[in-house]
VODO-477702 format. One record per residue: residue in one letter; x, y, z of N, C-alpha, C in turn; residue number from 1. Coordinates in steps of 0.1 Angstrom, whole numbers, plus 5000, padded with zeros to 4 digits. Layout:
<rs>
A:X:Y:Z:X:Y:Z:X:Y:Z:NUM
...
</rs>
This chain:
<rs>
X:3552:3215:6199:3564:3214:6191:3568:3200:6189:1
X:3567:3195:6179:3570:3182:6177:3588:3178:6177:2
X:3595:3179:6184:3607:3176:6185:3616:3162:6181:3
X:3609:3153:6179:3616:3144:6170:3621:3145:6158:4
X:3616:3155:6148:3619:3162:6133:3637:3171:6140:5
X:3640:3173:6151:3652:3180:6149:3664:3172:6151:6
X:3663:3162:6156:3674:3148:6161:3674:3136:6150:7
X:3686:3133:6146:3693:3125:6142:3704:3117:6148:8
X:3708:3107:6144:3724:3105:6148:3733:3100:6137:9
X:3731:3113:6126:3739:3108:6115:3742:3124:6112:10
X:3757:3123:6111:3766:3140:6114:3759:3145:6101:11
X:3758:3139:6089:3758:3149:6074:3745:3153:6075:12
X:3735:3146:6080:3719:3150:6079:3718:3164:6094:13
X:3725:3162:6106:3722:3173:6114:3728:3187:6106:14
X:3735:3181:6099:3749:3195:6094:3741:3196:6085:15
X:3731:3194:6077:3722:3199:6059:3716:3206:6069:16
X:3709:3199:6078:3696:3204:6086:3697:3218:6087:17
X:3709:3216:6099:3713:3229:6106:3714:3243:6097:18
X:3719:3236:6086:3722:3252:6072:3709:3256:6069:19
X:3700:3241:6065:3689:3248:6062:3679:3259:6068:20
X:3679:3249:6083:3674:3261:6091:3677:3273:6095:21
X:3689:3278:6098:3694:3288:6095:3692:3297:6083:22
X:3693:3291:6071:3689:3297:6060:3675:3304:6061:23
X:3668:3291:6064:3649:3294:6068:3650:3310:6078:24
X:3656:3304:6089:3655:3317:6097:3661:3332:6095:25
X:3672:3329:6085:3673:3339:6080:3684:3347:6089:26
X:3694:3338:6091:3705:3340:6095:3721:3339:6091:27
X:3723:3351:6094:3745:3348:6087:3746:3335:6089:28
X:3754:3330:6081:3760:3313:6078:3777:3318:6073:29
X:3780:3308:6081:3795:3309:6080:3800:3292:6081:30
X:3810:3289:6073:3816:3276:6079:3830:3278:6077:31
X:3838:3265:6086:3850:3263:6087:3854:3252:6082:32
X:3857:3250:6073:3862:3234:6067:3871:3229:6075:33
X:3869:3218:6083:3880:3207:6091:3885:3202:6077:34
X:3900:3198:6083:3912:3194:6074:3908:3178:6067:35
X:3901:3172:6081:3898:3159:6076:3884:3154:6071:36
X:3877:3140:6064:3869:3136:6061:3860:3129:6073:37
X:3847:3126:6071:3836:3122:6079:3834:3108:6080:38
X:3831:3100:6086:3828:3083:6084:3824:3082:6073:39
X:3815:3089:6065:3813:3084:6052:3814:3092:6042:40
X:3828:3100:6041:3835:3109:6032:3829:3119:6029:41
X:3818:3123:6043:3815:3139:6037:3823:3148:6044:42
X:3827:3163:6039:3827:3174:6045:3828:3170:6062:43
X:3837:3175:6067:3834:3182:6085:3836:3193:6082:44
X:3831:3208:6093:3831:3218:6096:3824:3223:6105:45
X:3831:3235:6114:3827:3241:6124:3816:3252:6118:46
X:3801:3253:6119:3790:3258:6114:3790:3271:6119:47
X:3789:3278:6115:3783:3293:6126:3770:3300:6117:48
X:3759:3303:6129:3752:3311:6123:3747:3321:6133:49
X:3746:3337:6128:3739:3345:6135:3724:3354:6133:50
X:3724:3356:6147:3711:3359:6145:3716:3380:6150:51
X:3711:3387:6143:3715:3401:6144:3729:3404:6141:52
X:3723:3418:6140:3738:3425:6134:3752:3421:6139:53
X:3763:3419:6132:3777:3424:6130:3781:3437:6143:54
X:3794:3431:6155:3793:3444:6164:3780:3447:6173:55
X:3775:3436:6179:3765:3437:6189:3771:3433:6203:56
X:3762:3446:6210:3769:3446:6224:3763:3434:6234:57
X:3753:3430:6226:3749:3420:6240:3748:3405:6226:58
X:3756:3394:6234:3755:3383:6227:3753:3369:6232:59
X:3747:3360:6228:3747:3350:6235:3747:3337:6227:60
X:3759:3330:6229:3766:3318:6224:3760:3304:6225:61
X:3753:3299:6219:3750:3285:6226:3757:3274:6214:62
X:3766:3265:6217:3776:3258:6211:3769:3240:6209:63
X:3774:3234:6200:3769:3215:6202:3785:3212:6197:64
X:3784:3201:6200:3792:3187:6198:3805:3194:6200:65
X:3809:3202:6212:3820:3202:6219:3826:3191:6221:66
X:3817:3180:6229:3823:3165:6229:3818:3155:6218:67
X:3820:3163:6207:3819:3153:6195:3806:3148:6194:68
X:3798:3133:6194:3790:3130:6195:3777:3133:6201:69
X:3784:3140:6213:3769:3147:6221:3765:3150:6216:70
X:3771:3163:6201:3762:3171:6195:3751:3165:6183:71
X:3749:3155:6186:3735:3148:6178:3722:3150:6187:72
X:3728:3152:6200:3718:3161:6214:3720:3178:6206:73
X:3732:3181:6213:3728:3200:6207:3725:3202:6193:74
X:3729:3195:6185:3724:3198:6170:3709:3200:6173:75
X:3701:3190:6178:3688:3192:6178:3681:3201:6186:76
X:3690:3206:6194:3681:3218:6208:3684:3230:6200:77
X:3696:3228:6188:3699:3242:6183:3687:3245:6170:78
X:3683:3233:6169:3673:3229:6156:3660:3237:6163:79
X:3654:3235:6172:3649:3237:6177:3647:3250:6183:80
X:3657:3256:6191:3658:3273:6189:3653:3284:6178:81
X:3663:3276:6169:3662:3282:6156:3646:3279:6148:82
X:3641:3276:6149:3624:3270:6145:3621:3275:6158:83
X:3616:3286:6170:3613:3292:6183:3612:3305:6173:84
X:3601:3309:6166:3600:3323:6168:3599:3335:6181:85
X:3598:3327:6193:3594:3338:6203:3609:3340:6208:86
X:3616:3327:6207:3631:3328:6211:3639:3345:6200:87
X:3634:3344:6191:3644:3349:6185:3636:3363:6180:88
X:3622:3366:6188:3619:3381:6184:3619:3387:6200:89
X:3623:3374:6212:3628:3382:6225:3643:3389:6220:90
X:3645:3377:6216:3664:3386:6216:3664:3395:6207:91
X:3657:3395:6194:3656:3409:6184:3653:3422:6193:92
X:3641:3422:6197:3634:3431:6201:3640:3440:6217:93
X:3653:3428:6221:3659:3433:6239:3673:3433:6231:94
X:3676:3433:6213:3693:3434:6212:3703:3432:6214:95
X:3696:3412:6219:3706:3404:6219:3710:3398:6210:96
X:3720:3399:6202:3724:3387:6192:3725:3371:6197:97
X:3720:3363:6188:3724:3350:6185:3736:3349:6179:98
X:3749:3335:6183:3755:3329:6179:3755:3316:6183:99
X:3749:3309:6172:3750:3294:6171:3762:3285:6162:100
X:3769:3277:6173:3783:3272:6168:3780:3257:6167:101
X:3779:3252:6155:3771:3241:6157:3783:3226:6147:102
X:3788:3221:6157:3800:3210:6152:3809:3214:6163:103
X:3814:3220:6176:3825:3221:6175:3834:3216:6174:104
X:3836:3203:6175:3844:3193:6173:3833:3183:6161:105
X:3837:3186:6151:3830:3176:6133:3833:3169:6137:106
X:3846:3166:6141:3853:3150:6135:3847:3138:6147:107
X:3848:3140:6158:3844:3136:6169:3829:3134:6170:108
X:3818:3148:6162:3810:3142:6159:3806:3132:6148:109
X:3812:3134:6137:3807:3126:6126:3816:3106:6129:110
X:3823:3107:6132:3827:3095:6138:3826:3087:6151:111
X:3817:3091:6159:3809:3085:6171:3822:3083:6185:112
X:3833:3099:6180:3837:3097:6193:3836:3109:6201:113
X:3843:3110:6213:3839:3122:6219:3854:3128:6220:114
X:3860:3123:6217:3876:3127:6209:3876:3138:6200:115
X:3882:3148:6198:3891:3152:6184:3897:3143:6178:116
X:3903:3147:6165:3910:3136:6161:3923:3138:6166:117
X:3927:3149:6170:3943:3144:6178:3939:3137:6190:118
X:3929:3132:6194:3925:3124:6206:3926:3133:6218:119
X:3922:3143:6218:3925:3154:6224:3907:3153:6235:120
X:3906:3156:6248:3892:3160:6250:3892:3175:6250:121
X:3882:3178:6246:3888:3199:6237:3881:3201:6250:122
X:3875:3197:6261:3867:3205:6274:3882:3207:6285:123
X:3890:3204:6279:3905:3202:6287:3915:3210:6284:124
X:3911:3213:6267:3923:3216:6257:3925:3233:6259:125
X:3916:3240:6262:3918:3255:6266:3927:3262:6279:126
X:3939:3254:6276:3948:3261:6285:3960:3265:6282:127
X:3966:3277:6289:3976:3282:6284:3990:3276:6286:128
X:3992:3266:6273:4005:3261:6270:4017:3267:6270:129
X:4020:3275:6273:4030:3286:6276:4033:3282:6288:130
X:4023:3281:6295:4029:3283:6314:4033:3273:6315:131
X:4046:3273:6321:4056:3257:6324:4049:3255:6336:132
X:4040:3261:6340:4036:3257:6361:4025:3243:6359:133
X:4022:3246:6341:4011:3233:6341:4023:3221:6339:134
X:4015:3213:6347:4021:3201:6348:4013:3185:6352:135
X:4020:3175:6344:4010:3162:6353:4008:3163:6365:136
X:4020:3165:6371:4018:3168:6387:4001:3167:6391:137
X:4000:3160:6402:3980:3157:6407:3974:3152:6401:138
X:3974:3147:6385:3966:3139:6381:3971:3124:6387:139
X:3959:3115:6387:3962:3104:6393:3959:3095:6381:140
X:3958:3098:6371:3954:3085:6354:3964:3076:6355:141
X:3978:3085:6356:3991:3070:6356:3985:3060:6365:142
X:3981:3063:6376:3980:3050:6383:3970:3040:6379:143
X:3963:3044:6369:3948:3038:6365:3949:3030:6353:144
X:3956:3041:6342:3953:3041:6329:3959:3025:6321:145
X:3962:3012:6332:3967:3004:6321:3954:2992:6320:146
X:3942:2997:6334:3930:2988:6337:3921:2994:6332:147
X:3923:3010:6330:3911:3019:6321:3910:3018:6311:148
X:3923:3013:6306:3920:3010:6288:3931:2996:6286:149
X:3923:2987:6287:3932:2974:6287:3941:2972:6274:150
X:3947:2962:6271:3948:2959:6261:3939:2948:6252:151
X:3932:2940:6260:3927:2937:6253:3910:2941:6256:152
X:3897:2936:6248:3886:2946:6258:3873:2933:6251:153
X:3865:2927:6258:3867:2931:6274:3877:2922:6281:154
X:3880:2927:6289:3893:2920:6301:3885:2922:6312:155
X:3886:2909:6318:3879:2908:6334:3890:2910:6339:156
X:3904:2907:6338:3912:2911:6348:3916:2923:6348:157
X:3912:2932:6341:3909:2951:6343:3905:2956:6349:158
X:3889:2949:6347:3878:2951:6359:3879:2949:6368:159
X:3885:2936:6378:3888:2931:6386:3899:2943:6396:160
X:3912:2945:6390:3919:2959:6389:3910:2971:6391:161
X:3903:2976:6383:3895:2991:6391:3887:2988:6399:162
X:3879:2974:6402:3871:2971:6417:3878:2971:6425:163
X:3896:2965:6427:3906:2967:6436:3904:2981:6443:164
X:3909:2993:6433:3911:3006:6430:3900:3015:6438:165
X:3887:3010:6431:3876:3016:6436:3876:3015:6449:166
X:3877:2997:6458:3878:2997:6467:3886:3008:6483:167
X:3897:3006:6474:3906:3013:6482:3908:3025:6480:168
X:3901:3038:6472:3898:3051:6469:3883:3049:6469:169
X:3877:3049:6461:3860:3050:6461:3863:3052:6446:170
X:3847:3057:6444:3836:3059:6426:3843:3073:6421:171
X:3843:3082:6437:3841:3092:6433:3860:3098:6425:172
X:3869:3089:6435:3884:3092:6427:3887:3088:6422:173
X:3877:3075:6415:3878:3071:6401:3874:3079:6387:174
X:3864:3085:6396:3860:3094:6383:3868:3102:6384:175
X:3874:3113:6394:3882:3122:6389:3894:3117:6384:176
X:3900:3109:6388:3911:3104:6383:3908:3103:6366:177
X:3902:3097:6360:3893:3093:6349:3895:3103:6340:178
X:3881:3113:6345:3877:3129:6338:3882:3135:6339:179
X:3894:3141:6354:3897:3149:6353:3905:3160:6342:180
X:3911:3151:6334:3921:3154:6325:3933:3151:6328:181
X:3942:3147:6317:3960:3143:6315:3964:3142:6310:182
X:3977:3147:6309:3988:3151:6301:4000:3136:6300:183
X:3998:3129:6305:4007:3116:6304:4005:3105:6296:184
X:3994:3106:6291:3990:3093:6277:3980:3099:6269:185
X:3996:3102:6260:3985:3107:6247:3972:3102:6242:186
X:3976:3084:6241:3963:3074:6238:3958:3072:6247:187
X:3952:3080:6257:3946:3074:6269:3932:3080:6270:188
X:3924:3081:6281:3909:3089:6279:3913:3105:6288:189
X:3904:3111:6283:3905:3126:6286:3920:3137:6286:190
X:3926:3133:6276:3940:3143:6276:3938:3154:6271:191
X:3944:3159:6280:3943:3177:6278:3948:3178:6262:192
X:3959:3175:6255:3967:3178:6249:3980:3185:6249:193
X:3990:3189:6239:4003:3194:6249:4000:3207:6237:194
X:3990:3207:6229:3992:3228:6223:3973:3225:6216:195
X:3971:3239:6212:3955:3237:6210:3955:3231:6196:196
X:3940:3225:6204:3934:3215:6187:3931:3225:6178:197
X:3926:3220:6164:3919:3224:6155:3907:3233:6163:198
X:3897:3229:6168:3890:3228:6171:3891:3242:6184:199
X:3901:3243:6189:3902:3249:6196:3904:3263:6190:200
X:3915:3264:6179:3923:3276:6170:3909:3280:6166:201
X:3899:3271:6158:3888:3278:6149:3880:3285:6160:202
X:3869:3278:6170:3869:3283:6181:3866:3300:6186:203
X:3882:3300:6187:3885:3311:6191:3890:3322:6177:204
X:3889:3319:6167:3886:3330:6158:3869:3329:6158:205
X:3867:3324:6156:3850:3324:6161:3843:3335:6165:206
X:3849:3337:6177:3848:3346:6190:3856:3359:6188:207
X:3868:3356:6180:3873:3372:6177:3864:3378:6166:208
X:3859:3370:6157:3854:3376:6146:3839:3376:6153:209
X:3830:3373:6152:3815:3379:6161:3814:3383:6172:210
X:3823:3387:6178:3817:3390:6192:3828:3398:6198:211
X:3835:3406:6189:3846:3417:6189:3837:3431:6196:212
X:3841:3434:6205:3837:3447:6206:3825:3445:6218:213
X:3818:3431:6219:3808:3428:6232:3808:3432:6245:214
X:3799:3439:6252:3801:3442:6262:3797:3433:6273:215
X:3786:3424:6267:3780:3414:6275:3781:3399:6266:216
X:3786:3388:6275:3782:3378:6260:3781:3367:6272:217
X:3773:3356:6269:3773:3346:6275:3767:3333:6269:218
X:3776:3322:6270:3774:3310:6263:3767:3299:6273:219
X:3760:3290:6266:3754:3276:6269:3757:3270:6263:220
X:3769:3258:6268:3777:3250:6263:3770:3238:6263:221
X:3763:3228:6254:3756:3216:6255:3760:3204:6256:222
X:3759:3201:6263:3766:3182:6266:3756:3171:6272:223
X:3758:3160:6270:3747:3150:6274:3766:3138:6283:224
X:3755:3129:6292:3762:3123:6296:3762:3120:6314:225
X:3763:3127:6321:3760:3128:6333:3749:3126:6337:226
X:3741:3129:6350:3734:3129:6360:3721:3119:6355:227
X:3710:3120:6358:3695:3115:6354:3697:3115:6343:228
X:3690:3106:6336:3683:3105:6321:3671:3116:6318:229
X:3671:3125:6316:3663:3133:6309:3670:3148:6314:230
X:3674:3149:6326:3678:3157:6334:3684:3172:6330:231
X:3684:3182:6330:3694:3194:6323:3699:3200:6338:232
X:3711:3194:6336:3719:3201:6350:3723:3212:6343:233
X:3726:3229:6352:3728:3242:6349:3740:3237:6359:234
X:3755:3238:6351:3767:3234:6356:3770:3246:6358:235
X:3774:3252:6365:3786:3266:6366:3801:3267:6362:236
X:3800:3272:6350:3813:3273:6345:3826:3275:6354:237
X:3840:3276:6353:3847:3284:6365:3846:3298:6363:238
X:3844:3307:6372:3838:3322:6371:3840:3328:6381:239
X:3842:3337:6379:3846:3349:6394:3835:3349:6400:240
X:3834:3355:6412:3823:3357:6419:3802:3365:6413:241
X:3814:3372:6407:3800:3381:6401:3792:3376:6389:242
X:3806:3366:6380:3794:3356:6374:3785:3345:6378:243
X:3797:3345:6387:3783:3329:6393:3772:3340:6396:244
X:3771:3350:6406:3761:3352:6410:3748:3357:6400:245
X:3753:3358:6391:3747:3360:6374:3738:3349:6371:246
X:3749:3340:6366:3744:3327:6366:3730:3323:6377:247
X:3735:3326:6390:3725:3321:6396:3710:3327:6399:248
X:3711:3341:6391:3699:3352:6397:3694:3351:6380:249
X:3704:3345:6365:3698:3339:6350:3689:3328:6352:250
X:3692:3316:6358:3691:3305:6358:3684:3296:6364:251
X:3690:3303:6382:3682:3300:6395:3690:3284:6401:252
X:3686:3273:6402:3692:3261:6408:3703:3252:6394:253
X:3716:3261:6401:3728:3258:6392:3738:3250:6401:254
X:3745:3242:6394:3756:3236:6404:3771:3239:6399:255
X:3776:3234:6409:3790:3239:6405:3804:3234:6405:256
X:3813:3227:6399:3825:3217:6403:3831:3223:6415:257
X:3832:3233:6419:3842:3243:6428:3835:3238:6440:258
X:3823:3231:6439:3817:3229:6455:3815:3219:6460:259
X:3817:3207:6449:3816:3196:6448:3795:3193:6447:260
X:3792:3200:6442:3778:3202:6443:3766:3196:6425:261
X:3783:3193:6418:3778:3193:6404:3787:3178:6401:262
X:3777:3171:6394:3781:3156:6389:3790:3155:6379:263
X:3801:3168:6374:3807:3169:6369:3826:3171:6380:264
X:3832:3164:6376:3841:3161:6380:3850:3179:6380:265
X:3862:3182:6393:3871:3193:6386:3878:3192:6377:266
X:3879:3198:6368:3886:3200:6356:3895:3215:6350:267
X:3904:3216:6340:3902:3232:6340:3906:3227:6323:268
X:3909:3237:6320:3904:3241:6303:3894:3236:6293:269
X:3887:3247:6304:3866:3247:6297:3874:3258:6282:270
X:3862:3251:6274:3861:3258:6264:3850:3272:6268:271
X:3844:3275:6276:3836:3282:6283:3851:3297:6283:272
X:3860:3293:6288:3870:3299:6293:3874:3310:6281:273
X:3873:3301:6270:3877:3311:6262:3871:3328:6259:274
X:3859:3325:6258:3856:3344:6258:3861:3353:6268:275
X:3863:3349:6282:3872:3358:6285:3885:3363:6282:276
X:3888:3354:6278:3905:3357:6266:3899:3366:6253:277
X:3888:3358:6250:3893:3363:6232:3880:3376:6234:278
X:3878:3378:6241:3867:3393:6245:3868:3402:6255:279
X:3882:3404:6254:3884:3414:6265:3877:3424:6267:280
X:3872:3424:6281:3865:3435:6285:3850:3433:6287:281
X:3848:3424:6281:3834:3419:6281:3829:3414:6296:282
X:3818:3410:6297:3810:3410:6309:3806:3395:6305:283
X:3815:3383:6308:3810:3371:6302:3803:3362:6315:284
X:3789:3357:6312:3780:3344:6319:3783:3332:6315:285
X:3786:3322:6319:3788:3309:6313:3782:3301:6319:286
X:3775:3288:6314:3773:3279:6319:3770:3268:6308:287
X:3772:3254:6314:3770:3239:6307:3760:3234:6312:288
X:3749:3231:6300:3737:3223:6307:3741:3210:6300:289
X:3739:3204:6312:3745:3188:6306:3732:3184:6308:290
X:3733:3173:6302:3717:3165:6298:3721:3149:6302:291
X:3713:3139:6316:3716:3126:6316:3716:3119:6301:292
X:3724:3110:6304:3714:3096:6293:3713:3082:6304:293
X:3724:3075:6307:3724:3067:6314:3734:3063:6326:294
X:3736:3054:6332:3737:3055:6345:3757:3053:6342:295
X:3765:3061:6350:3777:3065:6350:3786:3051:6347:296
X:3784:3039:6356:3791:3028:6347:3789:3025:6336:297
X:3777:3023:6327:3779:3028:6315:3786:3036:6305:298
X:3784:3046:6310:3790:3059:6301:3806:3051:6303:299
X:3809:3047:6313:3827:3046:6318:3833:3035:6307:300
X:3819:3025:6311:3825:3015:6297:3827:3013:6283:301
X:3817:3027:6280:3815:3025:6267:3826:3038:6262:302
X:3835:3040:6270:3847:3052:6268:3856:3044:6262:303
X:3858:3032:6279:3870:3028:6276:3870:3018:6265:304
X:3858:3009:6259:3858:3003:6246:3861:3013:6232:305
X:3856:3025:6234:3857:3028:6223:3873:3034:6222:306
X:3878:3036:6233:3893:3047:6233:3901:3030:6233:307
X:3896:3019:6233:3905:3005:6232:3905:3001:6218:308
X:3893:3007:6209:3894:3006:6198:3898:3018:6191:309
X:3899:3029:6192:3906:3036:6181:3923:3029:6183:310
X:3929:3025:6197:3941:3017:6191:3941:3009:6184:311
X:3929:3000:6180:3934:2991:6169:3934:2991:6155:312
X:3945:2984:6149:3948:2987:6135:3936:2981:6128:313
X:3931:2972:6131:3923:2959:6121:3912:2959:6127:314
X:3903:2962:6131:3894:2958:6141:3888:2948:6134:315
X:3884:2938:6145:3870:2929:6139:3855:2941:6133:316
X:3854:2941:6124:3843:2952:6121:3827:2952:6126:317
X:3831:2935:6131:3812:2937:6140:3816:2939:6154:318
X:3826:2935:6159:3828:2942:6171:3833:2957:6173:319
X:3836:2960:6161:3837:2978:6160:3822:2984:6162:320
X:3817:2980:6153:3801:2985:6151:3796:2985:6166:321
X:3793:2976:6173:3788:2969:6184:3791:2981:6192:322
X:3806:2985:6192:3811:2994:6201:3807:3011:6198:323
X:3807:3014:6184:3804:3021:6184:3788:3025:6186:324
X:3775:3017:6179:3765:3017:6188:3762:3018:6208:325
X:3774:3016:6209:3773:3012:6227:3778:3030:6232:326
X:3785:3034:6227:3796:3049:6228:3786:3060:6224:327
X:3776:3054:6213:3763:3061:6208:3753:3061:6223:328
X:3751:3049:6222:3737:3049:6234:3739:3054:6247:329
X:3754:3058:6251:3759:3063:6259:3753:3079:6260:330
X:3754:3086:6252:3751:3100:6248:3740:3104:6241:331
X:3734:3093:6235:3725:3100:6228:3709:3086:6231:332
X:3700:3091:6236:3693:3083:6243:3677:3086:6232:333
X:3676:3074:6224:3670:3077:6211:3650:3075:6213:334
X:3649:3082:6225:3634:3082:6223:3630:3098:6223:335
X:3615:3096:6219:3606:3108:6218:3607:3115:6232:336
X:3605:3108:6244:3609:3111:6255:3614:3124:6258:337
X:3627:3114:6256:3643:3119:6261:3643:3135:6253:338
X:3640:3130:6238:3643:3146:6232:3635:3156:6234:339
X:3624:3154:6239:3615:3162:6242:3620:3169:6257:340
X:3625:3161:6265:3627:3169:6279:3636:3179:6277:341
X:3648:3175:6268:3661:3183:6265:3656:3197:6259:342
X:3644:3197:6247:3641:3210:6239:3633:3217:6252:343
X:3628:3213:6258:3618:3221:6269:3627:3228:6277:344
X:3639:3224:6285:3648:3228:6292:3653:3235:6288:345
X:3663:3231:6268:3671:3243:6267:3664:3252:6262:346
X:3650:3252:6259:3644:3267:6252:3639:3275:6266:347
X:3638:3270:6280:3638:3277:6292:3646:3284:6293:348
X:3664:3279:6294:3678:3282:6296:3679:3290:6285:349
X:3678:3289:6272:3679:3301:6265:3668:3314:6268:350
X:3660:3312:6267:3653:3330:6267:3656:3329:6287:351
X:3661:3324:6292:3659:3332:6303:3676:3337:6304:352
X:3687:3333:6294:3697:3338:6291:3696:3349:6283:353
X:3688:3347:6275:3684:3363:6265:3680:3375:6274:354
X:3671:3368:6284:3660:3383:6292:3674:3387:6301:355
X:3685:3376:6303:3695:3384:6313:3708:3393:6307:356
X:3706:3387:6299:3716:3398:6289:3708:3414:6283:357
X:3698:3408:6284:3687:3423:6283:3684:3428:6293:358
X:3690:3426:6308:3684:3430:6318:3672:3431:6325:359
X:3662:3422:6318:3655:3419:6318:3647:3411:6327:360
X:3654:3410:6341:3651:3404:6352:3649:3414:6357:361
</rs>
């Protein structure tokens, strides 16, 4: 399979792609028009295409560009499924539907951040705003957030400031502090938000409208960013007992925030979360295969330049560019290599998600 034909890192060419393939395969097409425009005035919208009937009991979800840009990674693993004839006459033939959600966040992807455009991180934003019990309370960003995102960038006296920090907490409550998520600076990196995005609302009609009535459904949420460069970590969503054990008897060597066993920080309002809301009753598996690119101080700096530049009004435009190439190479790791390890993994993780929704273990 020649897998460089399915990756880009230009939003309007994965988004033609993606229709057309679907079209090819011969699948429902659905879109959601986002309110706003793309870096270069095209169309954004949340994609959906299925594979099988309307009202299927067993389904399985695999999502891209949750965090915006990554999905120039899942655009292409979904490119890729979908061009898998064996993928998709296992699931015909065991009466698993396909749903492929391909943009979740357009805007985030088509403009090279991992932002919504309410600056929202949507892996945060799935919580129930109603309960007064959420609160800043335990996040630790305040104490961080004026060296994480300077005012001016680069600032050595920033750096200087989180070496202090690091020193006297460590890497590791830097990063939670960081990822965790927060509700105290709206312009700051990783805020939950204070009610659901765009992104979040479409989302979950999504889910009410295909996957009404499921008795089984389980998603693979796609993200790049974390662990090794090539790597596909099987994250464990948060899940009652009897999913993980799912997850782990689907998948086999999974890791998990809850154990501190997964290079992903604790967090709560997974977009994962949502099918148990919007599918009552169902019998939901979840899991996040995150895919490395490069090494964690990296990814950190090329956050906080890019979240230092959406504050500015004027930017210098070669130092904009610069940045946004840097926020790119962060997530999207542009060799034959890299893309090749990614389609080999997720077409594993998918049909061995298919055979478990068919029972087929």
């Amino acid at each position: 399979m020649n897998t460089t034909s399915y990756f880009s890192s230009n939003y309007a060419l994965q988004r033609q792609r993606f229709l057309d393939q679907a079209t090819k395969a011969q699948l429902s097409v659905e879109s959601h028009l986002h309110p706003l425009r793309g870096r270069e005035g095209e169309e954004l919208a949340m994609d959906v295409a299925r594979l099988g009937p309307a009202g299927s009991q067993h389904m399985l979800i695999i999502t891209s560009g949750t965090h915006g840009l990554e999905g120039f990674s899942g655009s292409g693993i979904q490119l890729a499924l979908m061009d898998d004839p064996e993928f998709h006459a296992l699931a015909t033939a065991s009466g698993v539907s396909i749903l492929y959600v391909h943009g979740v966040n357009p805007w985030g992807f088509s403009w090279y951040h991992r932002w919504t455009h309410e600056n929202v991180d949507l892996n945060r934003n799935f919580l129930d705003f109603s309960d007064s019990s959420i609160t800043n309370e335990g996040f630790r960003y305040p104490e961080i957030a004026d060296f994480i995102v300077p005012a001016n960038w680069p600032d050595a006296q920033a750096d200087e400031q989180m070496a202090t920090w690091i020193a006297a907490n460590d890497m590791a409550a830097l990063i939670q502090a960081v990822t965790g998520g927060q509700r105290s600076h709206p312009d700051g990196l990783f805020f939950c938000g204070n009610q659901p995005t765009w992104s979040n609302q479409t989302f979950r009609h999504v889910l009410r409208t295909h996957a009404a009535g499921c008795t089984q459904a389980a998603i693979i949420d796609l993200h790049t960013g974390l662990g090794p460069c090539g790597h596909g970590e099987r994250i464990v969503a948060p899940q009652d007992d009897r999913a993980h054990a799912r997850v782990k008897a689907w998948w086999g060597n999974v890791t998990s925030v809850a154990d501190g066993s997964s290079s992903s920080a604790k967090v709560s309002g997974y977009l994962c979360g949502a099918l148990d809301e919007e599918i009552p009753g169902a019998e939901v598996t979840a899991m996040v295969l995150e895919f490395g690119t490069v090494p964690m101080p990296e990814v950190l700096d090329a956050l906080r330049a890019d979240q230092w530049l959406i504050r500015q009004t004027d930017p210098d435009p070669v130092k904009a560019d610069a940045i946004k190439q840097q926020v790119l190479a962060a997530f999207y790791v542009d060799t034959d290599e890299w893309k090749q390890q990614l389609v080999e993994q997720a077409i594993e993780a998918s049909h061995q998600a298919a055979r478990g929704l068919a029972g087929g273990l």
